[in-house]
N, C-alpha and C positions, 0 to 999 in steps of 0.2 A: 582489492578495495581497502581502504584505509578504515581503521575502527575507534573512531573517538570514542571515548567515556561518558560524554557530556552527550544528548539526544533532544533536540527542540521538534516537535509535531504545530504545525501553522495548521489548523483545520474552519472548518467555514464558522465554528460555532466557540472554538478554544484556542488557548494554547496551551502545550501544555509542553512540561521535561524532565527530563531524569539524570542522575548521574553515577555512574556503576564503577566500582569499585576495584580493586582490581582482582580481588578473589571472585568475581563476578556477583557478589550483594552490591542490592542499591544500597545507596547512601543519603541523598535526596528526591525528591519529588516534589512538584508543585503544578496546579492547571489553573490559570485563568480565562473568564468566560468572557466574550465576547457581542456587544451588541451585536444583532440581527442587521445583516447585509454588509457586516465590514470586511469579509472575507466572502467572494461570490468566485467559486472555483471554475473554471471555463479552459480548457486548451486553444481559443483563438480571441477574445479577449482578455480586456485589463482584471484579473484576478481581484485585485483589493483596491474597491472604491475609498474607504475610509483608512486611507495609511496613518493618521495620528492617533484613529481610536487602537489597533493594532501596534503601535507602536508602543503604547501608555501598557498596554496588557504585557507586551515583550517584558518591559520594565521593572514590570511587579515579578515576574515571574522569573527575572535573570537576580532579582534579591533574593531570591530563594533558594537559587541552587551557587553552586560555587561557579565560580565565571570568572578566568583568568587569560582570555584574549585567548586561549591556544581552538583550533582548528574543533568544528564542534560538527555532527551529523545534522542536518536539518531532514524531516519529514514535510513532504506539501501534497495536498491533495489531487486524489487520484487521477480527477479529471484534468488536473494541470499537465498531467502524463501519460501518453498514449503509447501502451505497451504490445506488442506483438511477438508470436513464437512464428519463424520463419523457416522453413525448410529451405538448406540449400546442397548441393551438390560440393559443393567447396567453395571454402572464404578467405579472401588472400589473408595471409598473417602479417603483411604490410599494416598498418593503420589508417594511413594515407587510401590505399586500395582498397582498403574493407569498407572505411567509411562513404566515399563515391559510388560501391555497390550496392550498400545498404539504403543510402539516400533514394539511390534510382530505382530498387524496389519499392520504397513506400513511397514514392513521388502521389499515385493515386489513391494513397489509404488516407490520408491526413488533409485537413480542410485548411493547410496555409503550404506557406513557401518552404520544401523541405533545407533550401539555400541556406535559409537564415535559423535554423535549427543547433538546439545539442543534442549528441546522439550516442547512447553508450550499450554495450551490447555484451554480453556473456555464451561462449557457446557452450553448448547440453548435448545427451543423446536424445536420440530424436528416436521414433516407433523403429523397428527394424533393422536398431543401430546406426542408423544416418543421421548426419548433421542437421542440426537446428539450433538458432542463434536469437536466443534473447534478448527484442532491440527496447529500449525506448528511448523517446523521442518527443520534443516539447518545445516550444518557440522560445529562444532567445530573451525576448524579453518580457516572456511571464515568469520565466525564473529568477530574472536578475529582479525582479515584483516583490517578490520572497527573499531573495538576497541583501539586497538593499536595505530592508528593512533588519533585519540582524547586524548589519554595518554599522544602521546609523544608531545602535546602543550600544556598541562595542563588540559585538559579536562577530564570530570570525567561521561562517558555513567552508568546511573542508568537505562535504559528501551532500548529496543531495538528490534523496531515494522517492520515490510514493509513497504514501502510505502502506497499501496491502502490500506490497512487495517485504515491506518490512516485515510486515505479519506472518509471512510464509515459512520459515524457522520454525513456529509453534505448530505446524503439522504432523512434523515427524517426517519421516524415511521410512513410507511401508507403501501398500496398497494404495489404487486411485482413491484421493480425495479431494472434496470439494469446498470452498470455504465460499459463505455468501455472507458479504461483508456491506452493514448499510450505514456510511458517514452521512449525514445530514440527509440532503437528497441522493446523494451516488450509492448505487449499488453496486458494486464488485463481484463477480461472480470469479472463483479461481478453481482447475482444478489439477493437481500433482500426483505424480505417482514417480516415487523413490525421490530423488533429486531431480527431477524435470517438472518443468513446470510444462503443465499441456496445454492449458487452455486460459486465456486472462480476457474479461469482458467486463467493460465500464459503462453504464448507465446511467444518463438521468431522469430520475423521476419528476413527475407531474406533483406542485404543493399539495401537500396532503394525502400522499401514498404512504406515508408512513402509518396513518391510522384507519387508514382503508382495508378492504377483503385482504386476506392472504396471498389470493388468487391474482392478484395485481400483480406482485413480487415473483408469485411462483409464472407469470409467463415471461419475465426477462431471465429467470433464473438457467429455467426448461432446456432455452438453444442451445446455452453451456453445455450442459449436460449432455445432450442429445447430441453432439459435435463430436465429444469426447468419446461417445460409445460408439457413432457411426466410423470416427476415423482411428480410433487404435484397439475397435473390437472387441472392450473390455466393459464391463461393467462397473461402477461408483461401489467402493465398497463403504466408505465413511462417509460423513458431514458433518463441517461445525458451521453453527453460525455468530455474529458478532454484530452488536448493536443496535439490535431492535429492543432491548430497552423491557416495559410489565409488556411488550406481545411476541415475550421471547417463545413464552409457551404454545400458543395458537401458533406460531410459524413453527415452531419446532416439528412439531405434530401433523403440521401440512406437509412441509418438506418431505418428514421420512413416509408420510402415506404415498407424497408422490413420487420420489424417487425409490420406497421400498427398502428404505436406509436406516441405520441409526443415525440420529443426528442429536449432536451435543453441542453446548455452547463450549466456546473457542479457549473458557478458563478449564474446559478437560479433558483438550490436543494430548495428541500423546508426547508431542513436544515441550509439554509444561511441567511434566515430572520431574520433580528435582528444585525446582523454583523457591527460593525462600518465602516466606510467610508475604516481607512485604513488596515482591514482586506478582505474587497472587493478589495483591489489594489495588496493584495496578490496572491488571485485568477485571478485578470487578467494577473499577470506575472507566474502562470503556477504552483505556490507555493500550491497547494490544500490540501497537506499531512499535513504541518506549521499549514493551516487552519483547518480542519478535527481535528488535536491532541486537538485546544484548542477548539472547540466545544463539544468534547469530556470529557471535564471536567480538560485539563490541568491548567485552572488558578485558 
C-alpha cells in the first residue's frame, strides 16, 4: 500500500488532516467541524446528504495544510466499510481469482450487491498458523461519495482506508488486545494479537448511547470479546479505548471490571512511545486515525 504524507479523515461530525514530514514529525494539522447530518455514515446508503456544507469545510481545511494536487490518504467512516477476517484454506495469488472467491464468500454477509463492490484484502496468520485474509468491502458508490468530494477542491484521494483500521498501528505488536473505539454513533470493537487482526466488529448505536449507562456500550463490546476467547482460547490481556470524551472514566472502570483488564485510553497504546509532543496533541483531540496512518509507515 502506498503512503502519502498528506492524511484527510471525512467523519460524521469533522474533518479533519495532517501532514508528516519526512522524518516522520508532523508539520501541520487542522480539523474542521461539521453541521449535524452533513455526513450520515451508512454501508448501503447515500453517505453525505449535505455535499456543499462538506465541501465548504474540505476548504477551510485544505488552507491549512499544504496541498499540492499529489495523491493524498483519505480516511471514511467505519460504517462505510465492512470489514471481515476470513479463514481460508488457500487463496489464489491470481487477483482476478482471489477477487471472484472473496466476493462468493461474502455474497451473504453484506446487505447490497457484492457485483458492484471495491474489495481489497491483506492475508495474515490465522490461529494454528492457517491462512486468514483481511477483506473489506464497500459499495462502489459510497466511496466515490467521499471521492468526489476531495476531486471537486482539487484533492487527489490515492488510498482510501476506515477509520479504525488506521488506528490499529497504535496497539503495538504484543499480546491480545482490544480497542473499543466510539466515532459519533459507530462503535468499533477490534481485537489483535501480534500483527493479526482477530476480530473487527462495527456497530450502530441508538441517539443517545453515548450518554447513557456504560452497560449499553459494554453489551456490544462483550460478543467481541467473547468470540475471541471462545475461538483462539486466549484471554484479552490489554484495552484501550478512544472517544468517549469526560465518560472516558466511567467506561474505563466498567470495561476492565468486565473484562478483568487494564484498560487505558488509546493516547498510552504501546504503539505511541516515541511520538513527538505534537503528534500526542493529536490524539488528545480525538485525531487517532491521522496518528495510526503515520505510525504505520506514512512518512
Amino acid at each position: 500500500m502506498p503512503h502519502p504524507s498528506l492524511i484527510v479523515e471525512l467523519a460524521a461530525d469533522h474533518v479533519a488532516g495532517a501532514h508528516w514530514g519526512m522524518r516522520g514529525g508532523l508539520e501541520a494539522s487542522a480539523i474542521e467541524g461539521l453541521p449535524a447530518g452533513a455526513v450520515m455514515p451508512s454501508p448501503v446508503e447515500p453517505n453525505i446528504p449535505q455535499p456543499d456544507a462538506v465541501r465548504d469545510a474540505l476548504r477551510r481545511l485544505f488552507n491549512k495544510l499544504p496541498h499540492r494536487g499529489a495523491p493524498l490518504a483519505l480516511l471514511v467512516p467505519d460504517m462505510a466499510v465492512r470489514v471481515f477476517v476470513l479463514p481460508f484454506e488457500n487463496l489464489p495469488r491470481k487477483t482476478d481469482d482471489a477477487l471472484q472467491l472473496l466476493r462468493w464468500r461474502l455474497k451473504k454477509s453484506v446487505p447490497f450487491d457484492v457485483d458492484e463492490t471495491t474489495v481489497s484484502w491483506m492475508r495474515q496468520a490465522g490461529r494454528e498458523g492457517g491462512l486468514e485474509v483481511v477483506t473489506a468491502i464497500a459499495r462502489r458508490r459510497i466511496l466515490r461519495e467521499y471521492e468526489e468530494l476531495l476531486e471537486s477542491v482539487g484533492a487527489r484521494p490515492g488510498v482510501v482506508l476506515s477509520s479504525t483500521l488506521a488506528v490499529l498501528p497504535l496497539l503495538g505488536r504484543s499480546g491480545p488486545t482490544l480497542l473499543a473505539r466510539l466515532c459519533g454513533l459507530t462503535l468499533t470493537t477490534a481485537v489483535v494479537q501480534g500483527e493479526s487482526l482477530c476480530v473487527y466488529r462495527s456497530t450502530e448505536l441508538v441517539a443517545g448511547a453515548r450518554q447513557s449507562d456504560a452497560q449499553v456500550l459494554l453489551d456490544e463490546i462483550f460478543p467481541a470479546a467473547a468470540y475471541f476467547q471462545d475461538t483462539w482460547g486466549r484471554q484479552i490481556d490489554r484495552a484501550y479505548i478512544s472517544g468517549f470524551g469526560d465518560r472516558s472514566d466511567v467506561f474505563r472502570d466498567a470495561l476492565g471490571r468486565e473484562l478483568n483488564v487494564e484498560v487505558q485510553l488509546i493516547a498510552e497504546a504501546a504503539g505511541v512511545h516515541g511520538l513527538d509532543a505534537q503528534g500526542k496533541t493529536l490524539l488528545r483531540q480525538g485525531l487517532d486515525g491521522l496518528v495510526g496512518w503515520a505510525m504505520n509507515g506514512a512518512a
